[in-house]
N, C-alpha and C positions, 0 to 999 in steps of 0.2 A: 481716289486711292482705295481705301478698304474703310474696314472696321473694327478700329483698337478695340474696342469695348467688346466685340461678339468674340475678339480672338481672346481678348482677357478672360473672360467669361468659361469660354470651350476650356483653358489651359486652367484656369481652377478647376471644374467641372470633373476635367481629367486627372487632379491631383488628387480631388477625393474619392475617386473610383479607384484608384490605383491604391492610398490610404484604406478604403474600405475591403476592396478583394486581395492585396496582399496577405494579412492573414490567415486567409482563407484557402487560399490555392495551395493545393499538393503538393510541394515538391521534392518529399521524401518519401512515397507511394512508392508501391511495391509495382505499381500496375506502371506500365510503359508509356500508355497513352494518358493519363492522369499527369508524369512530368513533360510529355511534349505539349501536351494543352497550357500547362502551367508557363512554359517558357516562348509559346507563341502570345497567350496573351499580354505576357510582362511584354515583349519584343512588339508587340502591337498598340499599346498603352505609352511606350517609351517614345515609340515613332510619333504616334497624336501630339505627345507633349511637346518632340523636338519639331514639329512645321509649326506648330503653334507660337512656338518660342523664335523660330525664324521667321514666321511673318510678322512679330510685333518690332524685331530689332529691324527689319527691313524695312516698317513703315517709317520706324524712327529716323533711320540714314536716309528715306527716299526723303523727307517734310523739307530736309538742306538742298538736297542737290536739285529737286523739282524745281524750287525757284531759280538758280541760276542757268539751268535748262531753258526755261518758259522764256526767260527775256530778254536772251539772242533774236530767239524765232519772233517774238511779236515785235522788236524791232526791225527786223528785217521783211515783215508783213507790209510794215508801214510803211517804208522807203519803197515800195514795188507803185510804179507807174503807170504799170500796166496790166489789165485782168490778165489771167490766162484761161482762153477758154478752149472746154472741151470736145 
């Protein structure tokens, strides 16, 4: 599967960068490229957090459905009679 803990990890990670440069960033600058920088990085911060946050719910619903996936197929491994060769 993956790994909960490195995605937990990145999505804190991300919330404190977000927490700490929010702040910070321009976005009432007189200068034009000071609010576009300001609102790609929010819009690129926002995305990190939302696959982060989609891969942790994804792991969650795959831990269910993986097992009853897996134990069609290994029973029907078993019942096979015969190799199949290549």
């Amino acid at each position: 599967m993956g790994h909960p803990f490195r995605s937990i990890g990145y999505l804190i990670f991300a919330f404190l960068l977000v927490l700490y440069g929010l702040p910070r960033l321009p976005f009432l600058a007189e200068k034009n490229e000071a609010v576009v920088f300001s609102a790609i990085w929010i819009g690129f911060a926002l995305l990190i957090i939302g696959v982060h946050l989609y891969q942790i719910i994804r792991e969650r619903e795959g831990q269910d459905t993986v097992s009853s996936l897996v134990a069609p197929q290994r029973e029907q491994a078993k019942k096979r009679t015969q190799f199949d060769y290549e």
